[in-house]
C-alpha positions in Angstrom: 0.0 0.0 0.0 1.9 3.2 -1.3 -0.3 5.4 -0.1 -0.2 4.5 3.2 3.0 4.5 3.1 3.1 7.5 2.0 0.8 8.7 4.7 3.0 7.6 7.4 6.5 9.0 5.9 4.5 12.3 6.4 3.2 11.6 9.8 6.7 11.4 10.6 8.1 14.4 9.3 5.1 16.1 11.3 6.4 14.1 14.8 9.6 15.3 14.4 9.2 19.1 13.7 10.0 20.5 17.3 7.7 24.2 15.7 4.6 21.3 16.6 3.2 21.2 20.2 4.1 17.9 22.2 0.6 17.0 22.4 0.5 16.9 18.5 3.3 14.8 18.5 2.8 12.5 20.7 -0.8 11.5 19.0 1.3 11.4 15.9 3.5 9.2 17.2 0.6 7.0 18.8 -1.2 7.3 15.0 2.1 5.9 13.3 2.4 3.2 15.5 -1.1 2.0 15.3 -0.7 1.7 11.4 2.9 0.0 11.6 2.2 -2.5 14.3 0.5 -5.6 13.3 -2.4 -6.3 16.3 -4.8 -8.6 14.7 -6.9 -5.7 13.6 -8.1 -4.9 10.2 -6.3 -1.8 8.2 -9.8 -0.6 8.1 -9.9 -0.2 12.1 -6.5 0.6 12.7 -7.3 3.7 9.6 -10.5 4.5 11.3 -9.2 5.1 14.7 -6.0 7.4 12.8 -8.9 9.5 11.2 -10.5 10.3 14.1 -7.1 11.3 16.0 -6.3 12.9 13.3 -9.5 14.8 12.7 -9.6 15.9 16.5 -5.8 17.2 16.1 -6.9 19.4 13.2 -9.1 21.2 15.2 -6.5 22.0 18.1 -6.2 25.8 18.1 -2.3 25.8 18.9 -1.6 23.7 15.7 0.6 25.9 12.9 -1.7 26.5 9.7 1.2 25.1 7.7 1.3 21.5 10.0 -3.0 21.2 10.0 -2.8 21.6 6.0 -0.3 18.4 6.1 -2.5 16.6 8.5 -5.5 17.0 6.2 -3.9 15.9 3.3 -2.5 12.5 5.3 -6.4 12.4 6.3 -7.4 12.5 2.8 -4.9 9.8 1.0 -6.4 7.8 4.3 -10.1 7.9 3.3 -8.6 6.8 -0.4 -6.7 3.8 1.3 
C-alpha cells in the first residue's frame, strides 16, 4: 500500500518538527504506530481510529496553519486507502 506509506512518511516528518506542540506529537507518534504495528486488527480499524485522532488534532487551536494543512492531506490519502 503506497499510499499509506506515504501517509506515514508524512506523519513522521510532522512528529519530528520540534515548531509542533508535544501534544500533537505524541498522538502522531501514537497514530504511526497504530498503522505499523500488526495487532490482529483490520487496516480498516486501525485507519478509522487514525482518522479520528487525526481529525480531532486538526481542530487544536495551537496547531501551525502550515502543520494542519499536512494533517488533512495525510487524512485525505487515508479515506482513499
Amino acid at each position: 500500500m503506497v499510499a499509506l506509506e506515504s501517509a506515514i512518511q508524512v506523519l513522521s516528518v510532522i512528529e519530528q518538527d520540534n515548531s509542533v506542540p508535544k501534544k500533537v506529537r505524541t498522538t502522531i507518534k501514537e497514530a504511526i504506530t497504530s498503522l505499523q504495528e500488526p495487532d490482529g486488527k483490520s487496516h480498516e480499524v486501525k485507519i478509522d481510529q487514525v482518522l479520528q485522532q487525526l481529525g480531532d488534532l486538526s481542530d487544536d487551536p495551537n496547531l501551525p496553519p502550515y502543520t494542519r494543512t499536512q494533517i488533512w492531506n495525510v487524512v485525505s490519502v487515508l479515506e482513499s486507502v
